[in-house]
KOLFI-205249 format. One record per residue: residue in three letters; z, x, y of N, C-alpha, C in turn. Coordinates in nm, 4 decimals. Example, Ala and Ser with C-alpha at 12.3 -4.5 7.8 and 13.67 -1.06 7.14 Angstrom:
2
res=ALA, nc3=0.7800, nc1=1.3190, nc2=-0.5690, cac3=0.7800, cac1=1.2300, cac2=-0.4500, cc3=0.7800, cc1=1.3200, cc2=-0.3300
res=SER, nc3=0.7080, nc1=1.2850, nc2=-0.2250, cac3=0.7140, cac1=1.3670, cac2=-0.1060, cc3=0.7870, cc1=1.2900, cc2=0.0030
//
This chain:
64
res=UNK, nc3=-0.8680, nc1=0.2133, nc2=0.2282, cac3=-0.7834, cac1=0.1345, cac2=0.1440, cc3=-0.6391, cc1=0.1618, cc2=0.1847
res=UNK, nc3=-0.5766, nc1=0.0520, nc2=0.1757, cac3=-0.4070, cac1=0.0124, cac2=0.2331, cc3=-0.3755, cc1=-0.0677, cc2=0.1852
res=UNK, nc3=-0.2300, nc1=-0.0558, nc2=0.2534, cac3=-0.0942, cac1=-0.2127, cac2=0.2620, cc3=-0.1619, cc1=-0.2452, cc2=0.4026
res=UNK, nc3=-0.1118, nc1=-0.3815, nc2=0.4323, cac3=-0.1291, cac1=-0.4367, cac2=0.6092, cc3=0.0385, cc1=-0.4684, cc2=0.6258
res=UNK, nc3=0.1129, nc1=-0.3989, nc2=0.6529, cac3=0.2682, cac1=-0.3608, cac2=0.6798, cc3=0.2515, cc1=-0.4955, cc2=0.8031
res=UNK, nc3=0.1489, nc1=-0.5000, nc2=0.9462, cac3=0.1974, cac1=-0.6025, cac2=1.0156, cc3=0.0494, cc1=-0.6158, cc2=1.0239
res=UNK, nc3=0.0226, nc1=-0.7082, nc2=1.0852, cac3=-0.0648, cac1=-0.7576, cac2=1.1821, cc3=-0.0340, cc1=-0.8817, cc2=1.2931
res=UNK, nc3=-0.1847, nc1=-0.9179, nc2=1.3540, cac3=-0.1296, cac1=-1.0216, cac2=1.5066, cc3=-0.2814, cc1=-1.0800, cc2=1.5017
res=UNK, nc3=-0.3002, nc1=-1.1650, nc2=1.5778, cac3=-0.4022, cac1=-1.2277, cac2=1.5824, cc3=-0.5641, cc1=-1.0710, cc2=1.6643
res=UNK, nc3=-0.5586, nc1=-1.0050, nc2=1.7470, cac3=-0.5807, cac1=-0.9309, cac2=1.7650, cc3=-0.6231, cc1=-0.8346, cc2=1.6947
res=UNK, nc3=-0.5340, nc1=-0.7408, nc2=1.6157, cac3=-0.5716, cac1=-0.6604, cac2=1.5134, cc3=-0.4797, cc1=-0.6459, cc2=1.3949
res=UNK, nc3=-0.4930, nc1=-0.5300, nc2=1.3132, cac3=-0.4315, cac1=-0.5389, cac2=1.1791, cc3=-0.4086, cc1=-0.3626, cc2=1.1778
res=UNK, nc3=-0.3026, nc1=-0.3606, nc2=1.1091, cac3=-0.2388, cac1=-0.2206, cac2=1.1093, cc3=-0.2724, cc1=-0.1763, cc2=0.9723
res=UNK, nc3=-0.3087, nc1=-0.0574, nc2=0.9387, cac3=-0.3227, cac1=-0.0310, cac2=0.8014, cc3=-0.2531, cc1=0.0677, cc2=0.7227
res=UNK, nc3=-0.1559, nc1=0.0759, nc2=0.6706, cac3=-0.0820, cac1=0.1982, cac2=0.6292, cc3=-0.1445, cc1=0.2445, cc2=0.5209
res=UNK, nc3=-0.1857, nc1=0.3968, nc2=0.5421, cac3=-0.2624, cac1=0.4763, cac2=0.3999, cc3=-0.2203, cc1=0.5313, cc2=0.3582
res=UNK, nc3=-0.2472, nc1=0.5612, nc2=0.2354, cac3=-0.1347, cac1=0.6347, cac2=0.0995, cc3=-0.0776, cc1=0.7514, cc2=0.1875
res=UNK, nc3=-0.1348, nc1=0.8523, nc2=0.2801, cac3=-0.0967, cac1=0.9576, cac2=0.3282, cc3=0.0496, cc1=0.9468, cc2=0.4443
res=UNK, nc3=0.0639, nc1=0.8460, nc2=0.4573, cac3=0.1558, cac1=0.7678, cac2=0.5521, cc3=0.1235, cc1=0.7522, cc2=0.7263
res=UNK, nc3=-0.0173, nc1=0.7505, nc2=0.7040, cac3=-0.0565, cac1=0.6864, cac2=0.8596, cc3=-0.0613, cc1=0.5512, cc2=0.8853
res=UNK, nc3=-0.0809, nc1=0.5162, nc2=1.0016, cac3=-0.1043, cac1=0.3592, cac2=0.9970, cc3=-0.2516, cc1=0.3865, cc2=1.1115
res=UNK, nc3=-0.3258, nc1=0.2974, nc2=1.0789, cac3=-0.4583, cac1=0.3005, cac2=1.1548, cc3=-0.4478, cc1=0.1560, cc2=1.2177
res=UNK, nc3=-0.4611, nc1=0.1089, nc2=1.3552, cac3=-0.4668, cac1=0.0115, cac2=1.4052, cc3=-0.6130, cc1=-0.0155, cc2=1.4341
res=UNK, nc3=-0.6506, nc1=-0.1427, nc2=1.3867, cac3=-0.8023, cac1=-0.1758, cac2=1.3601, cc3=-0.8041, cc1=-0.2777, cc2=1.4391
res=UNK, nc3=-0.9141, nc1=-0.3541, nc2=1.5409, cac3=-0.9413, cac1=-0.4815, cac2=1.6015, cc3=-0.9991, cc1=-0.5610, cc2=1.4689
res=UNK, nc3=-0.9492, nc1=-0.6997, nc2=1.4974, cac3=-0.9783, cac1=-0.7535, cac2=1.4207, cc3=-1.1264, cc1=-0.7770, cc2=1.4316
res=UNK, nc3=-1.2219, nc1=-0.8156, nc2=1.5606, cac3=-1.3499, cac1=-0.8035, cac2=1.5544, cc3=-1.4173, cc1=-0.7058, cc2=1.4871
res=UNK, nc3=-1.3494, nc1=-0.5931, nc2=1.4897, cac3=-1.4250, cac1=-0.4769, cac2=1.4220, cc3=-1.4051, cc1=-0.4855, cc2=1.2845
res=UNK, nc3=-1.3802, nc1=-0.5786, nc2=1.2245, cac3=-1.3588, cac1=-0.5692, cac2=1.0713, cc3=-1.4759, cc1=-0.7052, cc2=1.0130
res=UNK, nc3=-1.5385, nc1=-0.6539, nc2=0.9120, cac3=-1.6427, cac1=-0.7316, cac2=0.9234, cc3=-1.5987, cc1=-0.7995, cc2=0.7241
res=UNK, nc3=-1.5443, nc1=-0.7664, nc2=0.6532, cac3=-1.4612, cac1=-0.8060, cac2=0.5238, cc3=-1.3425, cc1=-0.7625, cc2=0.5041
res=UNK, nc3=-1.2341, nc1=-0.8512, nc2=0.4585, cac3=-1.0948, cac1=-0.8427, cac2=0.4364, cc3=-1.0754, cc1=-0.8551, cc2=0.2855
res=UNK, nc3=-1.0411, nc1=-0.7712, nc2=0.1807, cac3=-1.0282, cac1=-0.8672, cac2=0.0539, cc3=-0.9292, cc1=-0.7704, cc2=-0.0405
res=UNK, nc3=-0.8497, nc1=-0.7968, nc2=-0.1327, cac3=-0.7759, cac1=-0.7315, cac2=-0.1841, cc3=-0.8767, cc1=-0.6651, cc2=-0.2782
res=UNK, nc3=-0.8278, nc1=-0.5424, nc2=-0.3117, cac3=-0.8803, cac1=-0.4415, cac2=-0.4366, cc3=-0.8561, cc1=-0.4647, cc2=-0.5380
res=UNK, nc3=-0.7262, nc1=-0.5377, nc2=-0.5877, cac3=-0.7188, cac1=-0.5557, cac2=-0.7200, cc3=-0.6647, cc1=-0.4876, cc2=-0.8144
res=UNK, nc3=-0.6465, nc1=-0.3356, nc2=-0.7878, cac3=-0.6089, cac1=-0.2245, cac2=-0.8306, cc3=-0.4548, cc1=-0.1807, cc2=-0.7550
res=UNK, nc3=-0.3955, nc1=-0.0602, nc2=-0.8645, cac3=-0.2746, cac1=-0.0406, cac2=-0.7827, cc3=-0.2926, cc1=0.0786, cc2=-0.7219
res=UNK, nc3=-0.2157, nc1=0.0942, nc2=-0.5881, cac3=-0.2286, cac1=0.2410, cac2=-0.4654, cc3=-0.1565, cc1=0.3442, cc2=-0.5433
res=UNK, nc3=-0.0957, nc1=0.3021, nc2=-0.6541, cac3=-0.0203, cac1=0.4168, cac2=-0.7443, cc3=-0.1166, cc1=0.5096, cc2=-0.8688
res=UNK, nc3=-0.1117, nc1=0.6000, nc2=-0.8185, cac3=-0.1894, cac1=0.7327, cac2=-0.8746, cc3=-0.1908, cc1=0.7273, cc2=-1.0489
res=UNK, nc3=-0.2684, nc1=0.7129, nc2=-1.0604, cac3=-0.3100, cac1=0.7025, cac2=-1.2369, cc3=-0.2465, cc1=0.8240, cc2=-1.3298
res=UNK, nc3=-0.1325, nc1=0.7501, nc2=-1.3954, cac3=-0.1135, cac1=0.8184, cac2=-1.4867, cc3=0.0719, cc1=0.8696, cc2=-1.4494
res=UNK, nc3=0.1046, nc1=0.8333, nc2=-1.3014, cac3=0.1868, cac1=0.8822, cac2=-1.2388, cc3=0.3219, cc1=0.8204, cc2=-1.3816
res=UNK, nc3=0.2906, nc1=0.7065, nc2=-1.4172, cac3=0.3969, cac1=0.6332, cac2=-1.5407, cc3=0.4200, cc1=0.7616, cc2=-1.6371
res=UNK, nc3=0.3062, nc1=0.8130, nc2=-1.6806, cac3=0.3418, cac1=0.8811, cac2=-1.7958, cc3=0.4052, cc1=1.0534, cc2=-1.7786
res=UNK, nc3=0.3891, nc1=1.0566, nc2=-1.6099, cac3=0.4229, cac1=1.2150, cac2=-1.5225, cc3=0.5987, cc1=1.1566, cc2=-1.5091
res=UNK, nc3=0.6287, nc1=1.0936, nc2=-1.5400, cac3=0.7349, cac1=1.0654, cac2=-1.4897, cc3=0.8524, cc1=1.0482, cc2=-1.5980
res=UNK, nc3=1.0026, nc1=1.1264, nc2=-1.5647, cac3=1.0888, cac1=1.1162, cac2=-1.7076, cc3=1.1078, cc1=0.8969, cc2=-1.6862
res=UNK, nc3=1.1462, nc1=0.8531, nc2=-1.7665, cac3=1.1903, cac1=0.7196, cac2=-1.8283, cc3=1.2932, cc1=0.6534, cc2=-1.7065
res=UNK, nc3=1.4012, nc1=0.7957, nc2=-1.7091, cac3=1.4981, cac1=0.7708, cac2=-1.5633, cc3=1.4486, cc1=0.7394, cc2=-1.4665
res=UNK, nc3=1.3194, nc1=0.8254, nc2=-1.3821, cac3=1.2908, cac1=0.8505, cac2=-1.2558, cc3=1.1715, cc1=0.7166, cc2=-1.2697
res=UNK, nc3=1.1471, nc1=0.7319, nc2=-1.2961, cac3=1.0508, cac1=0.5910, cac2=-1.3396, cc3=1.1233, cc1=0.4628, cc2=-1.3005
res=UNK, nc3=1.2257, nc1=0.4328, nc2=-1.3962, cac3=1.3472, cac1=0.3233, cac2=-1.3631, cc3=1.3455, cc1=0.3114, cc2=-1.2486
res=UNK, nc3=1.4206, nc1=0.4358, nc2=-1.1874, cac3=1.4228, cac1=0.4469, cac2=-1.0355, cc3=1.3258, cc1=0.3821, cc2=-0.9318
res=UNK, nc3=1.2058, nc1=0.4177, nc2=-0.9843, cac3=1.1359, cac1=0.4040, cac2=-0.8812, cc3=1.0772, cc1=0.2595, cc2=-0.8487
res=UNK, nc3=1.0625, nc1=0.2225, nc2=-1.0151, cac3=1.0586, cac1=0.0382, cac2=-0.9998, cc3=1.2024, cc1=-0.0393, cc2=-0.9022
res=UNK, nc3=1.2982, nc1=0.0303, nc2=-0.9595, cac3=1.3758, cac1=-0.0548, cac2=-0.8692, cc3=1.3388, cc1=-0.0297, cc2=-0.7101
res=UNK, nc3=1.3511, nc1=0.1123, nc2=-0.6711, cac3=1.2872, cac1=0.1110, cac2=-0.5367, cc3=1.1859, cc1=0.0195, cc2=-0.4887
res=UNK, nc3=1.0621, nc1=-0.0044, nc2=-0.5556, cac3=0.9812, cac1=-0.1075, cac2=-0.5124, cc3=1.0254, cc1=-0.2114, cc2=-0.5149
res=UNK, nc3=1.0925, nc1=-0.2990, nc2=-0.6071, cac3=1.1166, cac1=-0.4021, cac2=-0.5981, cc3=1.2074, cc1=-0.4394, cc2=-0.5135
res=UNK, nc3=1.2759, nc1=-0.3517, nc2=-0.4728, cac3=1.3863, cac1=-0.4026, cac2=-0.3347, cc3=1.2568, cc1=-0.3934, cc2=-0.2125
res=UNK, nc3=1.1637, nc1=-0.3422, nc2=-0.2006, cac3=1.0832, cac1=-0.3270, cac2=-0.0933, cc3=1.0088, cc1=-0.4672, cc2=-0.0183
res=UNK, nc3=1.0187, nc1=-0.5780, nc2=-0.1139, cac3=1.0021, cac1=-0.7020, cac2=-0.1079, cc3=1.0891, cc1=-0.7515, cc2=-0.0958
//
């Protein structure tokens, strides 16, 4: 489970929570489908003061 940061007709790059990226052929992938779920660690909202939290939404949202 990942982001796909790039891909190409060829293959697809996969960045994992740990901060690798795994380059996959696209033949070798036999289903593509979103999870549905978020890569953010359960519960991390309520580990977090109100400030740093703020923070960090804004960080994501500039990430788009």
């Amino acid at each position: 489970m990942g982001t796909i940061p790039r891909e190409t007709t060829d293959q697809i790059v996969v960045a994992t929570g740990d901060g690798r990226e795994l380059a996959l052929a696209r033949p070798s992938i036999t289903r593509l489908e979103p999870v549905g779920t978020s890569l953010m660690p359960m519960g991390l909202d309520r580990a977090l003061d109100p400030g740093t939290l703020a923070d960090l939404v804004a960080f994501l949202q500039r990430l788009q």
